[in-house]
Backbone as CSV, one residue per row, in Angstrom:
resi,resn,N_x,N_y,N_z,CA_x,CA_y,CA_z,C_x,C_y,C_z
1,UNK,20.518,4.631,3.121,21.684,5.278,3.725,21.747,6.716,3.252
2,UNK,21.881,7.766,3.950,22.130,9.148,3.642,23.275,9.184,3.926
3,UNK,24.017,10.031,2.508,25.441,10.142,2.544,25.437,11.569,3.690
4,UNK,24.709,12.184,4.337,24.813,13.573,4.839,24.924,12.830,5.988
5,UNK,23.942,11.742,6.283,24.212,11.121,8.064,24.914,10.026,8.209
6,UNK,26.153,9.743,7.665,26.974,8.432,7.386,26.221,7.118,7.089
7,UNK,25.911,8.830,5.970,25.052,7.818,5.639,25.173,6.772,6.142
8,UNK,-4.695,-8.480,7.180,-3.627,-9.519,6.844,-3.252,-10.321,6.135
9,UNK,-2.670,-10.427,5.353,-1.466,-11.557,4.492,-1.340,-10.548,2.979
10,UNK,-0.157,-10.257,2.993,-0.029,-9.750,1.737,0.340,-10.250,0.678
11,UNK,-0.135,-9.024,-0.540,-0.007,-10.034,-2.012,1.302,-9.338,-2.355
12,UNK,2.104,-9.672,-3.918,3.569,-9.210,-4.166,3.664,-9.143,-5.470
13,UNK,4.314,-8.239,-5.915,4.230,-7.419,-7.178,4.002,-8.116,-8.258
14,UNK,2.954,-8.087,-9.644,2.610,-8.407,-10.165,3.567,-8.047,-11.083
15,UNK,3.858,-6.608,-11.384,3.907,-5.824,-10.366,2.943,-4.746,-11.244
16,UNK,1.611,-4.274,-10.031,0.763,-3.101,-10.547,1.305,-2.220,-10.015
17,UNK,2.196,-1.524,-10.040,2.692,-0.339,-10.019,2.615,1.242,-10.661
18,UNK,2.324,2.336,-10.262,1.795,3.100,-11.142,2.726,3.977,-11.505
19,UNK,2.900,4.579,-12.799,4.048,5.257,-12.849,3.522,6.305,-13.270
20,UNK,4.031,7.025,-12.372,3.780,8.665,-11.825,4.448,9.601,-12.799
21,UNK,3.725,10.782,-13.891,4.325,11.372,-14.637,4.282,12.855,-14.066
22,UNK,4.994,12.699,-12.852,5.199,13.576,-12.006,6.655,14.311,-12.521
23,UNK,7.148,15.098,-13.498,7.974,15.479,-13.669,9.502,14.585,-14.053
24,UNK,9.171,13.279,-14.738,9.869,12.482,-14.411,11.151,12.580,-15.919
25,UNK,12.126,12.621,-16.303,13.091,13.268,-17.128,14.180,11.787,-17.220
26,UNK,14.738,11.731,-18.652,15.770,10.760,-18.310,16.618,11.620,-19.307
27,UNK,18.067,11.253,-18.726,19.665,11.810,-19.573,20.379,10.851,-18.970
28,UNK,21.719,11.044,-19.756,22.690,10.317,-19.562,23.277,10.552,-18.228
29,UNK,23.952,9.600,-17.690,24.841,10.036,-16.270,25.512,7.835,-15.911
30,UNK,26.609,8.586,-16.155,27.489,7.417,-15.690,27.144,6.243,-16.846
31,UNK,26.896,6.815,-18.033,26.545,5.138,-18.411,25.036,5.045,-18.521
32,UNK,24.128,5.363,-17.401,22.872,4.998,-17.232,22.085,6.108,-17.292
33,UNK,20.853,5.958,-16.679,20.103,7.300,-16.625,19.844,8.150,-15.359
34,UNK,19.092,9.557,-15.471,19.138,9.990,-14.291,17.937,10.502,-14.406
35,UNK,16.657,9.944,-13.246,15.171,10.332,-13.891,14.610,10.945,-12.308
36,UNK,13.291,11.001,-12.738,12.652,11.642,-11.306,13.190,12.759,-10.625
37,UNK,14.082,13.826,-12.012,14.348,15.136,-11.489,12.416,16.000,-10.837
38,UNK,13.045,17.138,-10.564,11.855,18.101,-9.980,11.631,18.393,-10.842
39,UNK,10.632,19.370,-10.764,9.074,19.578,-11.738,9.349,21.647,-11.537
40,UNK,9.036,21.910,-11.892,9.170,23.429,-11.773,8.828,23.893,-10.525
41,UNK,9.403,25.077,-10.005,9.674,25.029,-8.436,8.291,25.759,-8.564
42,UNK,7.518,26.967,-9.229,6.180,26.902,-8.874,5.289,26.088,-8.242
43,UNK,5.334,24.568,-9.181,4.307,23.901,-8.926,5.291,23.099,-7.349
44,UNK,6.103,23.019,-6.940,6.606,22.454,-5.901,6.602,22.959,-4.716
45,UNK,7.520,24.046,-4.542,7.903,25.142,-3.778,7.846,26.424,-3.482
46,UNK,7.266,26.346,-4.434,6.821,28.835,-4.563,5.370,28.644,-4.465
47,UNK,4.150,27.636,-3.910,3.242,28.165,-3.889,2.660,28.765,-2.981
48,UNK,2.578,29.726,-3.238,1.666,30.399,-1.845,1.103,29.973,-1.054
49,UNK,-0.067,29.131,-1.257,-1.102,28.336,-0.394,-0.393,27.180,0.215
50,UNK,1.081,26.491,-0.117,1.733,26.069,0.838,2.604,26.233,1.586
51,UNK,2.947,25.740,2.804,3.911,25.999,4.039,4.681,24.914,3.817
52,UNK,6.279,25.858,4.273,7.265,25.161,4.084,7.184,24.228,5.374
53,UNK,7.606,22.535,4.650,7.548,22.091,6.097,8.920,21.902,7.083
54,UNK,9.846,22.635,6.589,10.786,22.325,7.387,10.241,23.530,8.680
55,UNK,9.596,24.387,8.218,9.444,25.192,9.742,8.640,24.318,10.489
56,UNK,8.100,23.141,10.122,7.146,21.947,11.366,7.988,20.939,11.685
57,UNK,8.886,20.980,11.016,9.672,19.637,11.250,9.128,18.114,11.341
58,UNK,9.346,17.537,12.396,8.332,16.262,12.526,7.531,16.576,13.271
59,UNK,6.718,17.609,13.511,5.404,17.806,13.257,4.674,17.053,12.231
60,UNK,5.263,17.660,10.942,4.276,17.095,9.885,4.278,16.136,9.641
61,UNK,4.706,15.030,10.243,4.708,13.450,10.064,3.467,13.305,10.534
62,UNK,2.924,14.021,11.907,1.628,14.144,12.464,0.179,14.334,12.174
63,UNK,0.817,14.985,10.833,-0.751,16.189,10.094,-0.637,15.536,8.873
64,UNK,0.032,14.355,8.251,-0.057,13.858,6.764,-1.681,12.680,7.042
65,UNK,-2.302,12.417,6.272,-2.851,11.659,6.305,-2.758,10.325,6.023
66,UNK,-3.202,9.227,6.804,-2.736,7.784,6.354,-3.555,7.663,4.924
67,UNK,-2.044,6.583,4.843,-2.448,5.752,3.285,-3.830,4.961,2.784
68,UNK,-4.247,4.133,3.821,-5.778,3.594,3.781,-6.731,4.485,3.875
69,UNK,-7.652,4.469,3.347,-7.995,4.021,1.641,-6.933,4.578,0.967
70,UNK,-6.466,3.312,-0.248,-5.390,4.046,-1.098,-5.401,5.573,-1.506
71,UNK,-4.122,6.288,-1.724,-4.145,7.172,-2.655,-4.732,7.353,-4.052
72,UNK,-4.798,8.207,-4.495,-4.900,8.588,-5.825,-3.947,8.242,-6.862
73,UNK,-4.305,7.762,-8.002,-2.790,8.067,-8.585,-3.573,7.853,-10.044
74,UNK,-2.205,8.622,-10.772,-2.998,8.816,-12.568,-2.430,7.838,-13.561
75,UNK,-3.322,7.261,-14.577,-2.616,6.223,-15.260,-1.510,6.755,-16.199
76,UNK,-0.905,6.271,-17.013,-0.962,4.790,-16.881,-0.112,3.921,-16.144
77,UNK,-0.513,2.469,-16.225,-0.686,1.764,-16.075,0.750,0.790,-16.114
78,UNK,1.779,0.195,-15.462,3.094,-0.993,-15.836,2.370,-1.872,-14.972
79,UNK,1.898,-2.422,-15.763,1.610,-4.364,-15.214,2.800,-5.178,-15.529
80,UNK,3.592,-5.733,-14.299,4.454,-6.586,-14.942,6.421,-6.224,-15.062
81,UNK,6.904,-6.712,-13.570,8.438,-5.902,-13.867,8.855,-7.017,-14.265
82,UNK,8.213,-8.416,-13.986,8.778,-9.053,-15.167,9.714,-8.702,-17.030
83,UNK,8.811,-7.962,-17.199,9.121,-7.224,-18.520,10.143,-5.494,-18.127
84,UNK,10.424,-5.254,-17.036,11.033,-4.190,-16.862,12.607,-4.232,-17.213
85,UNK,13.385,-3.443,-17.364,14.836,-3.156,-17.187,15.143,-2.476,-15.761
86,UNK,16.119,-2.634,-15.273,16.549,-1.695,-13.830,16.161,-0.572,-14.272
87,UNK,16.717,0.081,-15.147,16.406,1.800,-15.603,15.111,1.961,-15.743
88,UNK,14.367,1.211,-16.070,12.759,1.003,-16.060,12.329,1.166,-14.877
89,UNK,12.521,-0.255,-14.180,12.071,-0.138,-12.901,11.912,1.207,-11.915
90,UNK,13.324,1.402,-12.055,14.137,2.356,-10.865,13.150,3.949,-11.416
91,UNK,12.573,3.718,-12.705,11.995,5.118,-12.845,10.805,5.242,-12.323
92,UNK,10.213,3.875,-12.666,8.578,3.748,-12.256,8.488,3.981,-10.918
93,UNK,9.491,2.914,-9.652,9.243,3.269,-8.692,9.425,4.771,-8.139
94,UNK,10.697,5.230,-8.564,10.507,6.823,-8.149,9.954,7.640,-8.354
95,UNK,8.950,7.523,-9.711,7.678,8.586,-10.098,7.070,7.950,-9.143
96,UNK,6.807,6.533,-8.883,5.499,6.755,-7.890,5.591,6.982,-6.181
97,UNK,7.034,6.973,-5.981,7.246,7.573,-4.510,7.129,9.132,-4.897
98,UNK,7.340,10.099,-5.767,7.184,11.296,-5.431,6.042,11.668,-6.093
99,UNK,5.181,10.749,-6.476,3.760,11.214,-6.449,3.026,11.372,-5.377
100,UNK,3.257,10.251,-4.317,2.542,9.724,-3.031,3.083,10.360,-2.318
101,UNK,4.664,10.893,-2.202,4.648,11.515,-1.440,4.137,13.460,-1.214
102,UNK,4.131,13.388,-2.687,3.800,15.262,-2.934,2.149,15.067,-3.061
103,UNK,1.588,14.101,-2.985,-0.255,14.089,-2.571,0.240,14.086,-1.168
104,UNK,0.622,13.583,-0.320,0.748,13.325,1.435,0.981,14.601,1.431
105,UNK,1.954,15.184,0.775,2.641,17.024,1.551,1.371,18.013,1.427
106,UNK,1.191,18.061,0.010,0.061,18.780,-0.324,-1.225,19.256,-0.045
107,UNK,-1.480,17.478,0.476,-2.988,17.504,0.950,-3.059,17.647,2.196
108,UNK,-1.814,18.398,3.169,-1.885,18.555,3.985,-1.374,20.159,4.562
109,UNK,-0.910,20.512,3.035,-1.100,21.905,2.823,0.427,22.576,3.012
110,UNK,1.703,21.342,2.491,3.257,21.569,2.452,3.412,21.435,1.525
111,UNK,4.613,22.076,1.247,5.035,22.006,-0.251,5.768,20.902,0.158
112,UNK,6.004,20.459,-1.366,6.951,18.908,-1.380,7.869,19.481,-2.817
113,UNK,9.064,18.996,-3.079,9.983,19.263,-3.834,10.212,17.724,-4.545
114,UNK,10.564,16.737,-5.338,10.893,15.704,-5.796,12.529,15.415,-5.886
115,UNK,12.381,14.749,-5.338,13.369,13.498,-5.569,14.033,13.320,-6.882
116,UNK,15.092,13.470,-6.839,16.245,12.978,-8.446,16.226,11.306,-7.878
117,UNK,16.368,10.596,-9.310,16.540,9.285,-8.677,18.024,8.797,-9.848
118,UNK,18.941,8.905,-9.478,20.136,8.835,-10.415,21.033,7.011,-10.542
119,UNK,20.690,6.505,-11.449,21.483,5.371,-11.848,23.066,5.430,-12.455
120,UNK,23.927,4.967,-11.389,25.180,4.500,-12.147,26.474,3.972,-12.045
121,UNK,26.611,3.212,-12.626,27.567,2.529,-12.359,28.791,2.053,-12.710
122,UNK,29.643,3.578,-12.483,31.002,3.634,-12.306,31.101,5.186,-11.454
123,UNK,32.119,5.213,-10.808,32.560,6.279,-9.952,32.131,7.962,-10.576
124,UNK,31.234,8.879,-10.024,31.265,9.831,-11.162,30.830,11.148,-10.137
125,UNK,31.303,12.348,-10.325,31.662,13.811,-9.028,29.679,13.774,-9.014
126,UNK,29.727,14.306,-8.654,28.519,15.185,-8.020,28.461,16.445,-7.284
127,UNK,27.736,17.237,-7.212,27.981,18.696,-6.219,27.315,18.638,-5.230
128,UNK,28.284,18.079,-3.929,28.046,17.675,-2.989,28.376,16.414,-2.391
129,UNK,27.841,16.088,-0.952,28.445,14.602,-0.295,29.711,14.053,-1.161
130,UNK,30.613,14.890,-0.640,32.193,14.832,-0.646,32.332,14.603,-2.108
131,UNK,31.874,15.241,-3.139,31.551,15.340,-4.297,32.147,14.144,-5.204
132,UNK,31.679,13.063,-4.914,31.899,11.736,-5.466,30.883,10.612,-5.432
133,UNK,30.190,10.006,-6.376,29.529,9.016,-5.751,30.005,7.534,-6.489
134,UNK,30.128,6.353,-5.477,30.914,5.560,-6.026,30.273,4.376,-5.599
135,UNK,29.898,3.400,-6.537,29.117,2.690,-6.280,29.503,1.371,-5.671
136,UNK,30.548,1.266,-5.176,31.092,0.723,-3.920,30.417,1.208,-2.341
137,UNK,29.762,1.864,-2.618,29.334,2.788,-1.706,27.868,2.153,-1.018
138,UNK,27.132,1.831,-2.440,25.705,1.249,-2.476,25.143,2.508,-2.453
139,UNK,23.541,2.400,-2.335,22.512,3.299,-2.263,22.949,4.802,-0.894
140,UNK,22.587,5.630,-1.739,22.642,6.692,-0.896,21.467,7.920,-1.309
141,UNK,21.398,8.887,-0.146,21.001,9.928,-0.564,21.241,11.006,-0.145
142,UNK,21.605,12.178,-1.318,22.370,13.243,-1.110,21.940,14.566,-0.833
143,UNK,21.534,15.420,0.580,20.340,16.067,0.262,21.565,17.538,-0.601
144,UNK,22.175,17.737,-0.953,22.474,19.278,-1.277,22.260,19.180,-2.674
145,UNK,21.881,17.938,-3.575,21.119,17.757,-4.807,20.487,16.861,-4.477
146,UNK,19.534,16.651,-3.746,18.127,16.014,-3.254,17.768,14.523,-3.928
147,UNK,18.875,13.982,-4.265,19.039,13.005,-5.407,19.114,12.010,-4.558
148,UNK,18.481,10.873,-4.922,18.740,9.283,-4.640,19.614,8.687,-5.636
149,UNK,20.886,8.173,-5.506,21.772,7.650,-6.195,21.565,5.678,-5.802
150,UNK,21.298,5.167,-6.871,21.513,3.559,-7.391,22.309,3.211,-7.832
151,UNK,23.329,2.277,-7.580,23.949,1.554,-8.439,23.698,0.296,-8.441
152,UNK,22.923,-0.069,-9.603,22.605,-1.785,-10.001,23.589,-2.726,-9.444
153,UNK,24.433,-2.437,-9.648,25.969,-3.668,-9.991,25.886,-4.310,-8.256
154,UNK,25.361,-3.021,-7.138,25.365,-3.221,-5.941,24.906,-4.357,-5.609
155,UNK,23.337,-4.546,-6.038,22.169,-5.334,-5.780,22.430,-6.838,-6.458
156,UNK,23.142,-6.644,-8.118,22.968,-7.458,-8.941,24.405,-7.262,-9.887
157,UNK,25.016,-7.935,-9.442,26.307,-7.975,-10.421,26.194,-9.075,-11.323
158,UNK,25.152,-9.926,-11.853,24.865,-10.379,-12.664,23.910,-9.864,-13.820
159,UNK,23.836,-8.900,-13.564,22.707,-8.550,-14.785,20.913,-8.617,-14.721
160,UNK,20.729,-9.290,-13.811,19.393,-9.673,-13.518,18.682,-8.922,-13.874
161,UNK,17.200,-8.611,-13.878,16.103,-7.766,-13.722,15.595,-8.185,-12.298
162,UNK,14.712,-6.564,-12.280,14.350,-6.480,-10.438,13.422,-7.666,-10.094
163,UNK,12.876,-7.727,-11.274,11.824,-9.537,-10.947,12.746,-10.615,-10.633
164,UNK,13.597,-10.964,-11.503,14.574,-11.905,-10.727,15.430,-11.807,-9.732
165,UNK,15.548,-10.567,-8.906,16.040,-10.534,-7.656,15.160,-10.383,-6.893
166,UNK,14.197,-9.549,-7.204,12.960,-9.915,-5.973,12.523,-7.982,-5.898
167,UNK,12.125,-7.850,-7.306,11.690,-6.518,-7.270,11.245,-5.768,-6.144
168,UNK,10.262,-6.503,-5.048,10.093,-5.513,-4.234,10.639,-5.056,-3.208
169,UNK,12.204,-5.842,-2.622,13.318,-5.997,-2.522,13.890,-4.391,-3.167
170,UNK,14.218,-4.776,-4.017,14.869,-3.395,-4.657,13.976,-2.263,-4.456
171,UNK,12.673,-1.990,-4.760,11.830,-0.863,-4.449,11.844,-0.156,-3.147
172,UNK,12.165,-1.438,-2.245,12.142,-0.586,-0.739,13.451,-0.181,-0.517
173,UNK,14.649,-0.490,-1.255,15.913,0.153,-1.036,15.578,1.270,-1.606
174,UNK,14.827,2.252,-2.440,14.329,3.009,-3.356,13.844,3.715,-2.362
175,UNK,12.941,3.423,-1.640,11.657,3.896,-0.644,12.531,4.285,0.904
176,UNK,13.660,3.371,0.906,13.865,3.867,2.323,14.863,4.757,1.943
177,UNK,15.421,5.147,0.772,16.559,6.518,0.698,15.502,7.534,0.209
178,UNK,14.456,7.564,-0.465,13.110,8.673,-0.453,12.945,8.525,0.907
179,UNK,12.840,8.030,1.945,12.470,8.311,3.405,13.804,9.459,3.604
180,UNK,14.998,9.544,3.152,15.956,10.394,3.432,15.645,11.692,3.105
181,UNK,14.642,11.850,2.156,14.527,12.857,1.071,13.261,13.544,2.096
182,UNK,12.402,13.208,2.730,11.295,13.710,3.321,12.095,13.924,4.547
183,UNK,12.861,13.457,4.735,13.681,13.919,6.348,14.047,15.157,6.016
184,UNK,14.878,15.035,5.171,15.526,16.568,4.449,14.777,17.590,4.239
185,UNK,13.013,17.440,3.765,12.506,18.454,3.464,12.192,18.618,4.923
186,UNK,12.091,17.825,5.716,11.475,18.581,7.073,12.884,19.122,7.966
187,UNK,13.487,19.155,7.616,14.989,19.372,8.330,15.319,18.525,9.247
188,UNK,14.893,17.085,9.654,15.191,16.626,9.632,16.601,16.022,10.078
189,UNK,17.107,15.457,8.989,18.346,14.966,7.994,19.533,16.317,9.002
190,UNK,18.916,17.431,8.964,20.105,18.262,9.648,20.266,18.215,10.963
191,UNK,19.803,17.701,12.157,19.193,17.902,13.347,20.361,17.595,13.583
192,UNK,20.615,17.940,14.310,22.206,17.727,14.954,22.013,16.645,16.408
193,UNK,21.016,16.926,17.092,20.530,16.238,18.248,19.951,15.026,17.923
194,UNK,19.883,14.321,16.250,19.529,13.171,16.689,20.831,11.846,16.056
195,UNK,20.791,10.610,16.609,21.450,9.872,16.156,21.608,9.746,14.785
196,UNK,22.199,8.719,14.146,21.852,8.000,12.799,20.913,7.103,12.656
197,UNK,21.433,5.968,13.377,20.385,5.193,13.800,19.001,5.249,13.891
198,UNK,18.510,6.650,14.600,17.432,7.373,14.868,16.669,7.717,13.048
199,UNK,17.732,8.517,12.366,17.128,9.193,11.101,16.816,7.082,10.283
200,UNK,17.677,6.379,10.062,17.904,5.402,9.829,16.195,4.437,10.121
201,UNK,16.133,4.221,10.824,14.697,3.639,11.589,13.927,4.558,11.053
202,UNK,13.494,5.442,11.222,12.719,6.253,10.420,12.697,6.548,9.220
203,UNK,13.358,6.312,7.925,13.372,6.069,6.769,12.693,4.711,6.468
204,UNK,12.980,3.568,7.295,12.463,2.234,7.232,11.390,2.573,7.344
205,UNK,10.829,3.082,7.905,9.190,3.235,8.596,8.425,4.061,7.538
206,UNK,9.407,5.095,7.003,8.424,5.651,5.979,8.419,4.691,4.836
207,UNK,9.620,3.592,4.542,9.391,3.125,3.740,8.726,2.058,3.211
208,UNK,8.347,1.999,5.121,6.690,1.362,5.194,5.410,1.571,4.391
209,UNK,5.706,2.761,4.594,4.100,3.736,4.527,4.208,3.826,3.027
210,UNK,4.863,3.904,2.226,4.772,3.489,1.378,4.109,2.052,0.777
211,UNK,4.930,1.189,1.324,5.027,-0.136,0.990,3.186,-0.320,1.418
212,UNK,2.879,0.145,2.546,1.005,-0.206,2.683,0.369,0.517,1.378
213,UNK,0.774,1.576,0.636,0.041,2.461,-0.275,-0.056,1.767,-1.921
214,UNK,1.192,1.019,-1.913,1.114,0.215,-3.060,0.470,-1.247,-2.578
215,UNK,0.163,-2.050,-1.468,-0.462,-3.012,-0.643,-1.926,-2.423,-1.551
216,UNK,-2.418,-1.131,-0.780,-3.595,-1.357,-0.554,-4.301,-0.828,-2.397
217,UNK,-3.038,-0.569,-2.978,-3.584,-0.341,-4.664,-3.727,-1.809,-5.230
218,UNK,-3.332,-2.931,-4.260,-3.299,-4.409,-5.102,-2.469,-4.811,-5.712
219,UNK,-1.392,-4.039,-5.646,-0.122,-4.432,-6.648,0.762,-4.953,-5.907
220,UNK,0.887,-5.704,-4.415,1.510,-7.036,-4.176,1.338,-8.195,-4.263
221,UNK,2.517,-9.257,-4.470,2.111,-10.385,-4.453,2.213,-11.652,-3.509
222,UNK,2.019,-12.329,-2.796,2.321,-13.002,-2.114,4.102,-12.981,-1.824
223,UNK,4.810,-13.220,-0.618,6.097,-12.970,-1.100,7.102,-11.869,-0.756
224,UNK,5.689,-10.876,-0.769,6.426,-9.353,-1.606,7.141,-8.897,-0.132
225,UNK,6.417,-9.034,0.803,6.960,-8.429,2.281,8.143,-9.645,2.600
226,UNK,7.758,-10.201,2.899,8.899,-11.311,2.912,10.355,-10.784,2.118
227,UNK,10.594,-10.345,0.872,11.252,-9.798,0.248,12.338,-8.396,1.241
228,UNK,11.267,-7.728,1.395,11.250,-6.410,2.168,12.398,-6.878,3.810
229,UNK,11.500,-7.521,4.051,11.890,-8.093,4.910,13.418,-8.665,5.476
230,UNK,13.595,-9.378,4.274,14.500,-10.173,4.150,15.965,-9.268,3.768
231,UNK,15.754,-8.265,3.200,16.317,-7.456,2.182,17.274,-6.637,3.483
232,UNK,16.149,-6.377,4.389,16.251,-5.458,5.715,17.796,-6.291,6.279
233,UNK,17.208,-7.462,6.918,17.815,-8.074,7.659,19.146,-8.715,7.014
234,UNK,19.414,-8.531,5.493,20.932,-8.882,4.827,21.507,-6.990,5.426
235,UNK,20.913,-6.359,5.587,21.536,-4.997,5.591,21.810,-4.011,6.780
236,UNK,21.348,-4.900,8.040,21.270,-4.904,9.348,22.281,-4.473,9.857
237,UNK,23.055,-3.807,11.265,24.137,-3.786,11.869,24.550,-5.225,12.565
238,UNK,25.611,-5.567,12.583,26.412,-6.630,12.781,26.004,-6.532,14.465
239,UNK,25.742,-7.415,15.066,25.550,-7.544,16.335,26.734,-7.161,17.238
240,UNK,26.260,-6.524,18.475,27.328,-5.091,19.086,27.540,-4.586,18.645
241,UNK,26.881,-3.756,18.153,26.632,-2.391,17.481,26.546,-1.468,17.856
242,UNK,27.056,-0.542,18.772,25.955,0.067,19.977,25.375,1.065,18.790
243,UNK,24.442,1.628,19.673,23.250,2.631,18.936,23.982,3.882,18.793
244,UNK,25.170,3.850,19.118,25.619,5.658,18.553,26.753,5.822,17.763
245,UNK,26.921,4.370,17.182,27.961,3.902,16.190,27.239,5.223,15.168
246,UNK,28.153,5.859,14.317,27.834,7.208,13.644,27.527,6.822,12.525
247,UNK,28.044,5.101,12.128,27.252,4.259,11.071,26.343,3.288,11.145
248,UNK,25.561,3.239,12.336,24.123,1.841,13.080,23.061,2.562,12.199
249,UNK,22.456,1.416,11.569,21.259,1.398,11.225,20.407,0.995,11.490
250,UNK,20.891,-0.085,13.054,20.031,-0.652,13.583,19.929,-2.415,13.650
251,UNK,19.662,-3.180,14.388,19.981,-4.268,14.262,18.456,-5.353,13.757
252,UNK,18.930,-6.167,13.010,17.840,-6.790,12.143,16.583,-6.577,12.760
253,UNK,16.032,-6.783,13.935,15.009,-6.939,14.587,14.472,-5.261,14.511
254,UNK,15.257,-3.897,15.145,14.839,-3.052,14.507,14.425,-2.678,13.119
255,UNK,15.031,-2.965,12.821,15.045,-2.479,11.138,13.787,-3.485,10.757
256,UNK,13.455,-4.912,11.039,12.278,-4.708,10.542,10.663,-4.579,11.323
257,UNK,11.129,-3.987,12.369,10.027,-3.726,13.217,9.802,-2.139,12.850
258,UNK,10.693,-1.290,12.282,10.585,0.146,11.884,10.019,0.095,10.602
259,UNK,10.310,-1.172,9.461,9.400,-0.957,8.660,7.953,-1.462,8.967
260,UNK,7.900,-2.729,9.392,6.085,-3.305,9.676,5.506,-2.102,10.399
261,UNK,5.822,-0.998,11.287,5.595,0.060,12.022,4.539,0.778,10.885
262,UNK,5.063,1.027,9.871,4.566,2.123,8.265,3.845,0.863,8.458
263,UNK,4.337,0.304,7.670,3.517,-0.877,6.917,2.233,-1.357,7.172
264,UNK,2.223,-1.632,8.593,1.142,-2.079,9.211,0.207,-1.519,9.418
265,UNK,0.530,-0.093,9.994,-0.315,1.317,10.263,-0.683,2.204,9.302
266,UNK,0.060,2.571,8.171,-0.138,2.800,7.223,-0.515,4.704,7.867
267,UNK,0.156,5.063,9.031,-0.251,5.887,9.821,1.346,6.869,9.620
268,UNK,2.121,7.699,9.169,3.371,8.430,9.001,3.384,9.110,10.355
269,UNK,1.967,9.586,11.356,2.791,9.566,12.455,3.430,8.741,13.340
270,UNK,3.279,7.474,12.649,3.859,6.296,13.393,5.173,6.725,13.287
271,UNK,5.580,7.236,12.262,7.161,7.009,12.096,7.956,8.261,13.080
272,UNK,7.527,8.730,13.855,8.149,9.864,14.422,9.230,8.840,15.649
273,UNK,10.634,9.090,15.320,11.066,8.462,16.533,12.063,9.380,17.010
């Protein structure tokens, strides 16, 4: 959900997951932590040899290269969210969405900026999206501090770890508000001419393309889509919905036909809708 727009056979997380020491920072905020700030705007945004991609817009969904053959990625190594904490988890996965996604920008000759990935859970201002975030709210993302906001308590008001709710479940709620964050860098997220619904489906889809990039590193487990899946369709629009409800995200059958779309293709110009 973006708070700016109202707001074969696979294996399943072991979980080999790679955690990306892509600029990744933890401090206090609400209680919890706040990690997967940006990296110095040199290495992000001031380099010369890259183009900003909001002047391509979704163009550059066109010119990224697919995920198969996996990406690159640098060790080390978390075998195992069994053994994770949420604050754990929630870091690993967001170093490794803004690794994969700043190799996709890069190697295609855009700058990419990173993702804040902020845990917490009790009500606390922010600068920006009506400068409050409240975790009644659930997952959001805020582009005027480029931040993905979590609140655990949402997912799991028991305390659980992401293995006992179904870690990869939680990762793609992770993956489809980073789909908010690549909307934003392409401008996207601002388009005035497109639905919600529209930006909405297309976050799913990138959070496909993801979901094939950690597939094809081996770090699912039987299960794991099923999860994804399932996760989609608890979070669906209520049937009669129409499509220009200013809050549709789409109805179960979309939502998970926009992610298998990434997923399957492993292709980001798939996701242009």
């Amino acid at each position: 959900m973006s708070r700016r727009a109202l707001t074969g056979q696979p294996r399943t997380l072991c979980v080999v997951i790679l955690l990306a020491v892509l600029g990744l920072s933890a401090a206090a905020c609400g209680g919890m932590a706040n990690v997967g700030n940006a990296g110095s705007e040199e290495e992000q945004v001031d380099r010369e040899d890259l183009a900003n991609p909001a002047e391509d817009g979704e163009e550059v969904l066109a010119n990224l290269p697919e995920v198969n053959p996996p990406l690159g990625a640098s060790d080390p190594r978390i075998v195992g969210s069994e053994d994770m904490t949420v604050d754990e988890f929630v870091q690993t996965i967001g170093g490794d969405l803004n690794a994969k996604w700043q190799a996709l920008f890069q190697g295609s000759g855009y700058a990419y900026a990173n993702a804040a990935f902020v845990l917490f859970d009790e009500p606390m201002p922010i600068a920006g999206c009506e400068g409050v975030a409240d975790p009644e709210m659930g997952p959001f993302y805020c582009s005027e501090t480029q931040g993905v906001y979590y609140p655990p308590n949402w997912v799991d008001p028991q305390g659980q770890t992401p293995a006992e709710i179904g870690d990869f479940a939680v990762a793609m709620i992770l993956a489809h508000e980073e789909g908010h964050h690549v909307q934003n860098l392409l401008g996207i997220l601002q388009d005035p001419r497109l639905y919600t619904i529209q930006r909405e489906l297309q976050a799913d889809c990138l959070a496909g393309i993801w979901g094939r990039s950690v597939y094809e590193e081996g770090a699912l487990e039987r299960g794991d889509v099923e999860e994804a899946v399932q996760s989609l369709q608890h979070v669906a629009d209520l049937p009669g919905t129409p499509p220009t409800d200013p809050g549709a995200h789409g109805n179960e059958q979309q939502r998970v036909d926009a992610f298998l779309t990434g997923f399957e293709s492993g292709d980001v110009g798939e996701c242009r809708f």
